[in-house]
DRENVO-928575 format. One record per residue: residue in one letter; chain; x negated, z negated, y negated of N, C-alpha, C, CB in turn. Coordinates in Angstrom, 1 decimal. Atoms other than C-alpha are relative to their C-alpha. Glycine has a CB too. Layout:
BEGIN
aa:ch:n_c1:n_c3:n_c2:ca_c1:ca_c3:ca_c2:c_c1:c_c3:c_c2:cb_c1:cb_c3:cb_c2
A:A:X:Z:Y:X:Z:Y:X:Z:Y:X:Z:Y
...
% end
This chain:
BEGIN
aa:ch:n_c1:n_c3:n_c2:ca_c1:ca_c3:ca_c2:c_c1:c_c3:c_c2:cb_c1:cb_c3:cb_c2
X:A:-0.6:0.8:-1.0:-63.8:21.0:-44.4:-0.2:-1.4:-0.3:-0.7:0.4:1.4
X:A:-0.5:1.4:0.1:-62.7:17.3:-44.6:0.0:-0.8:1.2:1.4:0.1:-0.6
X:A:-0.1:0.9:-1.4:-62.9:14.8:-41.9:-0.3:-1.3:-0.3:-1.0:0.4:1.1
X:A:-0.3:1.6:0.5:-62.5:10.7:-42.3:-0.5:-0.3:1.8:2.1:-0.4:-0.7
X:A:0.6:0.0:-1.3:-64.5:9.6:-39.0:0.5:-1.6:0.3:-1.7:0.3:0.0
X:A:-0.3:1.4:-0.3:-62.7:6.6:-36.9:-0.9:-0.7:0.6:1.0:-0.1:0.6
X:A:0.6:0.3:-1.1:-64.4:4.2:-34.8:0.2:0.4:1.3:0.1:-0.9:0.1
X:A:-0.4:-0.2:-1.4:-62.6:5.6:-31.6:-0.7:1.4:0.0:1.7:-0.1:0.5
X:A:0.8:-1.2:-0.1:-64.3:9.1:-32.7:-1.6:-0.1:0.3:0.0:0.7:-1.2
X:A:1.4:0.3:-0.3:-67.8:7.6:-32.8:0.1:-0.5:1.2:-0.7:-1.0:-0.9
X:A:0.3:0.4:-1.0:-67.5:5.4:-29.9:0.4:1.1:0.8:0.5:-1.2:0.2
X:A:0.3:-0.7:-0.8:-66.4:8.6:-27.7:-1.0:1.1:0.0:1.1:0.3:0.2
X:A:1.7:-1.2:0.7:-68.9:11.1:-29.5:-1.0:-0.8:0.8:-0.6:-0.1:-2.4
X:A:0.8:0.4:-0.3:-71.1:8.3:-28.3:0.2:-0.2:1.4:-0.3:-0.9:-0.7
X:A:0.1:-0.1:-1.1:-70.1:8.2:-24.8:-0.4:0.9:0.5:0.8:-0.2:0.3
X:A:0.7:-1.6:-0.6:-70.8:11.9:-24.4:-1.0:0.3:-0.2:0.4:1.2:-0.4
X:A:1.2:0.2:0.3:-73.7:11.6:-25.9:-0.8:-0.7:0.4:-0.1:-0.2:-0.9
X:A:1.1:0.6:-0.1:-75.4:8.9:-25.4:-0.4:-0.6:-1.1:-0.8:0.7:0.3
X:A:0.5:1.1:1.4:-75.7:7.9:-28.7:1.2:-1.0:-0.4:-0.6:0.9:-1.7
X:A:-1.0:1.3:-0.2:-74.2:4.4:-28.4:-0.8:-1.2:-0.3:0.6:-0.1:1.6
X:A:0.6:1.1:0.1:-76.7:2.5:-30.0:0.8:-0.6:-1.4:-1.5:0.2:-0.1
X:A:-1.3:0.6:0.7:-75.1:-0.7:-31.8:0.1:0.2:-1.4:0.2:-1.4:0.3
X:A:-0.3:-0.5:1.0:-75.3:0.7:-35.2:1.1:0.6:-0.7:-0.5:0.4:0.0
X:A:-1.2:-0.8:0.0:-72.5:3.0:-34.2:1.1:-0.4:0.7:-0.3:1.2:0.5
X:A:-1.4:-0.3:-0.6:-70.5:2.0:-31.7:0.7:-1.9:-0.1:-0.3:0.9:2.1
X:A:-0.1:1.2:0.6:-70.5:-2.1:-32.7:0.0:-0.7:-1.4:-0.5:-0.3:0.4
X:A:-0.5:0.4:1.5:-68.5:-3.1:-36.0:-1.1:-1.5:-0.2:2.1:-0.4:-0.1
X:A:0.2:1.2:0.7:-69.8:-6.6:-35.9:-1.7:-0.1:0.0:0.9:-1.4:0.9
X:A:1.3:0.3:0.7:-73.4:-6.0:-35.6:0.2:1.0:-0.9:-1.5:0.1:0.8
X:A:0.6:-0.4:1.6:-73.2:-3.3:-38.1:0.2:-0.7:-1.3:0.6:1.2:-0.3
X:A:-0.3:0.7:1.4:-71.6:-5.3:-40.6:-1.2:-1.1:-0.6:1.5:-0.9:0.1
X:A:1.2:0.8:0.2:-74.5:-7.7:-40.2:-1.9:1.1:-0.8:-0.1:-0.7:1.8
X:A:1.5:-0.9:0.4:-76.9:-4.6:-41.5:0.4:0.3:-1.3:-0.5:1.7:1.0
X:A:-0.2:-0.7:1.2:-77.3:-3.3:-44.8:1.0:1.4:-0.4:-1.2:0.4:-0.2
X:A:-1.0:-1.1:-0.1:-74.9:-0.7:-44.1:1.3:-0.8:-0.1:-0.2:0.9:1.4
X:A:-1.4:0.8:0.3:-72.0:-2.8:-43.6:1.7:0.4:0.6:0.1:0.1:-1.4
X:A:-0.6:-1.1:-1.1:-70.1:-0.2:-41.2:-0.6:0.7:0.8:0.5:1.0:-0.5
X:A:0.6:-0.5:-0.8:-70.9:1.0:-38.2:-0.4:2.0:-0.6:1.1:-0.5:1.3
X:A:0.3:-1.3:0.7:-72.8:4.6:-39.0:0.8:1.0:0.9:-1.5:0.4:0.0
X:A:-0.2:-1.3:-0.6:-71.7:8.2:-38.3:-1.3:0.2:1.1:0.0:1.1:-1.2
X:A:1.4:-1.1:-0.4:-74.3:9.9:-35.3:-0.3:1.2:-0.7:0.1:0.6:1.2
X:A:0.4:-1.2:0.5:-76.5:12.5:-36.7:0.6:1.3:0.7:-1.5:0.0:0.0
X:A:-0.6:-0.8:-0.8:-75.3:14.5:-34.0:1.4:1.0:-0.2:0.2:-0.7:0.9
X:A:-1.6:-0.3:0.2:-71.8:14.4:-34.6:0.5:1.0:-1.5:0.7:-1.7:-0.1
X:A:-0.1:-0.4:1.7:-72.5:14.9:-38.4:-0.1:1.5:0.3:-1.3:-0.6:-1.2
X:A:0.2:-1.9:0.3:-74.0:18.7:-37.6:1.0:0.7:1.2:-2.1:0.7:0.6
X:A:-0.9:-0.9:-0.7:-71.6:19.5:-34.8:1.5:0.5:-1.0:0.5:-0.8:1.5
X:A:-1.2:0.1:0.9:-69.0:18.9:-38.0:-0.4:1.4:-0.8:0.2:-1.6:-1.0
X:A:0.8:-1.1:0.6:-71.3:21.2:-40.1:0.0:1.0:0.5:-1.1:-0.2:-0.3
X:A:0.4:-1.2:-0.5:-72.2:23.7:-37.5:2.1:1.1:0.1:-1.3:-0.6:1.9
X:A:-1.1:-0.8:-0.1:-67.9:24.2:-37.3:0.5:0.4:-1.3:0.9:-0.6:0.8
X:A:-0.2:-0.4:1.6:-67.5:24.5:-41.3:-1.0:1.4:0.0:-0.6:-1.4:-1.4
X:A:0.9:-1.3:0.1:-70.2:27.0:-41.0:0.8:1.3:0.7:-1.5:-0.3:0.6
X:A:-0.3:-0.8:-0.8:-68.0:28.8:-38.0:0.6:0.5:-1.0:0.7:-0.3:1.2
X:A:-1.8:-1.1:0.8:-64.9:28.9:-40.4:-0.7:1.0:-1.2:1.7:-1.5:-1.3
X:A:0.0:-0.7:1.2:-67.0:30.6:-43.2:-0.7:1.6:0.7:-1.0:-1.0:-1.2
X:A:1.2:-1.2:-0.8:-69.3:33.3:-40.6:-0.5:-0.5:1.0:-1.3:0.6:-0.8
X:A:0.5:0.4:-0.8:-70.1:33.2:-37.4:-1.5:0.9:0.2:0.9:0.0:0.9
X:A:1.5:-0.8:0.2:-73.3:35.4:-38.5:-0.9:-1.2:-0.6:0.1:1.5:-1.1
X:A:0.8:0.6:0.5:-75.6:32.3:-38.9:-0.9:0.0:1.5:0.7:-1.3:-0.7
X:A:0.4:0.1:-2.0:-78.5:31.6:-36.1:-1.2:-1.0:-0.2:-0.8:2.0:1.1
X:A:0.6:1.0:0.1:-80.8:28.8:-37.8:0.6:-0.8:-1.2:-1.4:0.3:0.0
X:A:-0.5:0.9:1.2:-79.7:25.7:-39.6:-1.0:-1.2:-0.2:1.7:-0.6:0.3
X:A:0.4:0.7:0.2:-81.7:23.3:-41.3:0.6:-0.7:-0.9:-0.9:0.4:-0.1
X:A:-1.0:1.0:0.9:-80.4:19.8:-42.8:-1.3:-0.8:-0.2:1.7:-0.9:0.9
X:A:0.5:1.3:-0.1:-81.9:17.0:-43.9:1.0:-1.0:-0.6:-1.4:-0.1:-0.7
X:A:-1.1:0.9:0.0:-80.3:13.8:-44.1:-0.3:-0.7:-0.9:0.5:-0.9:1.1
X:A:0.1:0.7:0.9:-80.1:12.1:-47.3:0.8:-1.5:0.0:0.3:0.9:-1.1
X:A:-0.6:1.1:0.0:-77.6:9.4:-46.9:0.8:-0.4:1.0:0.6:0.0:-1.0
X:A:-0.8:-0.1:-1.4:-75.6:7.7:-44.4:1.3:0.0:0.0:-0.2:-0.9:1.0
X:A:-1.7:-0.6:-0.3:-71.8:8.6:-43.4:0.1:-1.2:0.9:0.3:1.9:0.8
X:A:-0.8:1.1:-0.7:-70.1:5.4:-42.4:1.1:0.4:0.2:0.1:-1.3:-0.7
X:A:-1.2:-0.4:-0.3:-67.2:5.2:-40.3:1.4:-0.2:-1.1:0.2:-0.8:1.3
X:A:-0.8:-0.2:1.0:-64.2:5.4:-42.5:0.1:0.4:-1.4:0.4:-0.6:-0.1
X:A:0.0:-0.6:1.1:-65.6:7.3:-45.1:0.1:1.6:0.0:-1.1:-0.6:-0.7
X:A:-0.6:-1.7:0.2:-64.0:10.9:-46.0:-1.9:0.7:-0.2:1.5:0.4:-1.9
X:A:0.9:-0.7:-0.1:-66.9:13.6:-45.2:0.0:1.2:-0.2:-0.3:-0.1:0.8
X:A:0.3:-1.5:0.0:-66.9:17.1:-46.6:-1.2:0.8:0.3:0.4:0.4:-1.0
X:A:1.2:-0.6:-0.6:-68.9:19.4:-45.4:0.7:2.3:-1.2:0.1:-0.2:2.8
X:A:0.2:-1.0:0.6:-69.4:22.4:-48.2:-0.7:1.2:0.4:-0.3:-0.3:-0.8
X:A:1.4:-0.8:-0.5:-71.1:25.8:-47.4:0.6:1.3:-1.5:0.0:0.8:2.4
X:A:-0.1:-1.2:1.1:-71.6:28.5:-50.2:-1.3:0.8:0.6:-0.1:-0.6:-2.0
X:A:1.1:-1.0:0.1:-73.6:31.6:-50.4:-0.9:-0.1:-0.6:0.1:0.9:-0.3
X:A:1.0:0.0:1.1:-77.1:31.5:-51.5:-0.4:1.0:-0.7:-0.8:-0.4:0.3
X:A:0.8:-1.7:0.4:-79.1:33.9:-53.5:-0.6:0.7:0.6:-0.8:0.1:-0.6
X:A:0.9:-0.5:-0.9:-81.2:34.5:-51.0:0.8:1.0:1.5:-0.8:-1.3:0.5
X:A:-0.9:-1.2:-0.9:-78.3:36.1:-48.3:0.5:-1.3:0.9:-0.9:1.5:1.0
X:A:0.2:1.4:-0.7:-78.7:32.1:-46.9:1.8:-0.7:-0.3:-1.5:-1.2:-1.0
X:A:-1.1:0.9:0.9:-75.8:29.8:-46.6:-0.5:-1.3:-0.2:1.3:-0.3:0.8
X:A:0.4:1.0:0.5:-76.2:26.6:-48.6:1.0:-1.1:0.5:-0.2:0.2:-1.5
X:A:-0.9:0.9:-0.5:-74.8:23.5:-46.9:0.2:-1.4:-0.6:-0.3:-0.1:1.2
X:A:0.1:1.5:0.3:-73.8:20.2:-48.3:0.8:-1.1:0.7:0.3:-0.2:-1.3
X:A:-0.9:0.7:-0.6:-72.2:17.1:-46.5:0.3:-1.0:-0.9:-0.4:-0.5:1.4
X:A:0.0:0.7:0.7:-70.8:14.9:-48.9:0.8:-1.5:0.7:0.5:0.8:-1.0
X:A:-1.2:1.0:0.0:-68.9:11.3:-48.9:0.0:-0.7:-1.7:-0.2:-1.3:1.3
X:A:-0.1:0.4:1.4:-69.0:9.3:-52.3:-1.4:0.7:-0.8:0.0:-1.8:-0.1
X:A:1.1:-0.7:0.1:-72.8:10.9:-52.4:-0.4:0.4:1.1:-0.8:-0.6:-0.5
X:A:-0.2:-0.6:-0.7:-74.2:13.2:-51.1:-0.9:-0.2:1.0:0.2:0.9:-0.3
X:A:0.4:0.4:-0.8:-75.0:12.7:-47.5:-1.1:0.8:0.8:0.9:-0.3:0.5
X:A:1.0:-1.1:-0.4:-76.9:15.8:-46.2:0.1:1.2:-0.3:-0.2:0.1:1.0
X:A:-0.1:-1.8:0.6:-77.8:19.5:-47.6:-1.2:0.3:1.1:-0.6:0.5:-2.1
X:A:0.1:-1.1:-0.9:-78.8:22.3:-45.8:-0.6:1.3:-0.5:1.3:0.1:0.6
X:A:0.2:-1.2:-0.4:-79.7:25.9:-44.9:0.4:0.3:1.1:-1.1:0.1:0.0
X:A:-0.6:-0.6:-1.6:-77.9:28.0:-42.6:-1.0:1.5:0.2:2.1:0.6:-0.1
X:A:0.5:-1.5:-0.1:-80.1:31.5:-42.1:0.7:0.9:0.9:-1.3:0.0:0.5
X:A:-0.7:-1.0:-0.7:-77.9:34.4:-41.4:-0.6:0.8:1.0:0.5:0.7:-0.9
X:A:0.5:-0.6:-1.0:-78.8:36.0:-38.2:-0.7:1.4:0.1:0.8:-0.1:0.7
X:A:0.4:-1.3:0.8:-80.4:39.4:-38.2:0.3:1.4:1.6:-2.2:-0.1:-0.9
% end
């Protein structure tokens, strides 16, 4: 799954949320941060993940991520899931690098 995140997605993700701090939902201080685009919410990022995971099995029932890099607004985000060896699904979120991998544990 593919998804290119606008500002009008973040700033309403952030209205429902709550996460509306100005990192996310204000271009001109983010551009003043080391980032240089307002960020993706973490939130938002795994509700993207948790629906790539729907389209592959809805037999999953714990997911673990950690977040390696950050997903700025207008940068394309895939979100990979393969089978692991273990019976696990393996998750990755990518954009130019990669932004967060995973563990889905299939339910039992």
């Amino acid at each position: 799954m593919k998804r290119v995140f606008t500002q009008d997605d973040v700033d309403a993700f952030g209205r429902l949320s709550g996460g509306t701090g100005h990192i996310h939902t204000d271009p001109e201080f983010a551009a003043a941060t080391r980032f240089g685009r307002p960020l993706v919410q973490g939130l938002y990022l795994l509700a993207v993940v948790e629906r790539a995971l729907d389209e592959v099995t809805t037999d999953w029932a714990d997911l673990r991520v950690r977040f390696v890099a950050p997903v700025r607004v207008g940068d394309a985000f895939e979100v990979t899931v393969v089978d692991g060896d273990d019976g696990t699904l393996q998750v990755t979120g990518s954009t130019h690098e990669t932004a967060l991998v995973g563990t889905a544990i299939r339910g039992t």
